[in-house]
ZAMARGU-4260 file (C-alpha; in steps of 0.2 Angstrom, whole numbers, plus 5000, padded with zeros to 4 digits):
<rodrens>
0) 4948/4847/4938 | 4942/4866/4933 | 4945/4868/4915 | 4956/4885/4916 | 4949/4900/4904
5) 4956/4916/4899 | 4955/4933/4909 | 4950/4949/4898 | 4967/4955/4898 | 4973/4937/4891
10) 4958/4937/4879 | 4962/4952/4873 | 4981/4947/4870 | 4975/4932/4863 | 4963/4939/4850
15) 4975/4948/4842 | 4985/4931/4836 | 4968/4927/4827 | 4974/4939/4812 | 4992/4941/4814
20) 5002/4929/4800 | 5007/4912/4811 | 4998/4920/4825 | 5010/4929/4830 | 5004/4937/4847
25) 5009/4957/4850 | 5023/4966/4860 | 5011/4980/4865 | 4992/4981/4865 | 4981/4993/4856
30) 4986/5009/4865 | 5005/5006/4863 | 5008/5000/4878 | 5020/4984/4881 | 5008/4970/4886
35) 5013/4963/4903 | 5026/4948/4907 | 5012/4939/4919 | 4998/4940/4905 | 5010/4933/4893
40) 5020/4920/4905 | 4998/4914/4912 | 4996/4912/4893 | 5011/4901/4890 | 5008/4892/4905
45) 4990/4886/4901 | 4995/4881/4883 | 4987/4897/4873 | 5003/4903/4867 | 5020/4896/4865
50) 5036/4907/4863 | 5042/4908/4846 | 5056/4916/4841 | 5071/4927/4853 | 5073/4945/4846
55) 5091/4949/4844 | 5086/4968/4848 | 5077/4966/4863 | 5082/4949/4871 | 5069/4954/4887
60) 5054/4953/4877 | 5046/4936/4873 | 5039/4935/4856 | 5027/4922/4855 | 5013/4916/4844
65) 4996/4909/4847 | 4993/4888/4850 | 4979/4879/4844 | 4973/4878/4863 | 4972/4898/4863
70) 4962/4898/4849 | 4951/4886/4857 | 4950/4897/4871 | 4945/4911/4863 | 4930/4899/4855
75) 4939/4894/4839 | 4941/4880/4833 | 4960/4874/4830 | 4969/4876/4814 | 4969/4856/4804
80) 4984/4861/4795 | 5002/4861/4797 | 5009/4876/4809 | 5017/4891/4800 | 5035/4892/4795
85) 5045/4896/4810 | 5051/4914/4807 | 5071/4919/4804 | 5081/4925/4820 | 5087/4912/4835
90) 5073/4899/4843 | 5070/4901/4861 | 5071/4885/4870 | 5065/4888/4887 | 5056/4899/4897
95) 5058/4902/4915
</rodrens>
């Protein structure tokens, strides 16, 4: 079995989570633009990110945060300590 890897447009979605407090993986990319639903919904399907937390304000858009797999992927190595606090607001349970 192929071990899957990250697109460029995944890389680069992925990459920002490296510097972001819990991970936390962005809405829009570099140029203001939102970043798509497939790279985000490719990333959660391979194990690099995982949804975090639902945003009351915008219940479309799927807030996630980096996973130690992403991190892996992207050539890092994986966090030994305890994930980040889960932030306020309603947990997302499911993505379809």
């Amino acid at each position: 079995m192929a071990v899957s890897r990250p697109t460029t447009a995944q890389r680069r979605y992925l990459a920002r989570g490296l510097t972001e407090p819990g991970g936390k993986l962005p809405l829009f990319d570099g140029d203001g633009q939102e970043v798509t639903a497939a790279t985000v919904r490719a990333c959660i399907r391979n194990g690099w990110a995982e949804p975090w937390f639902a945003n009351p304000l915008k219940p479309d858009w799927l807030v996630c945060r980096l996973t130690p797999a992403g991190r892996s992927a992207l050539g890092g190595r994986a966090r030994a300590t305890a994930p980040d606090r889960q932030p306020a607001g309603p947990a997302i349970k499911e993505v379809s």
